[in-house]
VMD Tcl script that draws the C-alpha trace (Angstrom):
set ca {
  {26.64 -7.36 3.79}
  {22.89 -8.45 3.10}
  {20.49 -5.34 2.46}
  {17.15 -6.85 2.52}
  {13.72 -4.97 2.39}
  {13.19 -5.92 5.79}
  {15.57 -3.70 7.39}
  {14.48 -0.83 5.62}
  {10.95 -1.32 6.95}
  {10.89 0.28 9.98}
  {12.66 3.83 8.30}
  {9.85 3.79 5.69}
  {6.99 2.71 7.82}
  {7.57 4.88 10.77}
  {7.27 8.23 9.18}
  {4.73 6.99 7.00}
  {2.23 5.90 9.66}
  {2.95 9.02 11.66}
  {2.06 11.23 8.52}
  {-1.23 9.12 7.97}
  {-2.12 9.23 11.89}
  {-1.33 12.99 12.10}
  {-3.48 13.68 9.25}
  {-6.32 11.28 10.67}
  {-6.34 13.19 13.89}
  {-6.15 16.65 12.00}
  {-9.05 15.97 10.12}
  {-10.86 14.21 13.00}
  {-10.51 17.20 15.35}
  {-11.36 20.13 12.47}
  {-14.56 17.87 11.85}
  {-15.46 17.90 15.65}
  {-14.81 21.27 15.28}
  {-16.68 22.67 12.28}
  {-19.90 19.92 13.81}
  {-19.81 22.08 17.43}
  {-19.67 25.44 15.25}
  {-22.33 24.90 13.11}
  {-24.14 23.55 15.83}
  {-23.75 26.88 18.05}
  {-24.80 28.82 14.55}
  {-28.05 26.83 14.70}
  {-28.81 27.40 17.90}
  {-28.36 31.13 17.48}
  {-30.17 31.80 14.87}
  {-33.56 30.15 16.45}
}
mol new
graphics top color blue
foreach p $ca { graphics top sphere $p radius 0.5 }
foreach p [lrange $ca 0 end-1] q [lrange $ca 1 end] { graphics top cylinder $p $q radius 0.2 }
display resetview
């Protein structure tokens, strides 16, 4: 039996590009976020 690198791959990449992607769009939507807020508080206060 021949473990190689290769066939771990997809186990380790999988879960690591999810993490990375999930993160990405977490930060990505609380930045959309916070911009439309303090864009509302601007807006108010004029």
């Amino acid at each position: 039996m021949d473990i190689n690198w290769v066939n771990f791959f997809p186990i380790v990449f999988l879960p690591f590009k999810l993490i990375v992607l999930g993160v990405g769009m977490y930060f990505a939507i609380k930045w959309h976020y916070d911009q439309d807020k303090k864009k509302k508080e601007e807006s108010a206060g004029q």
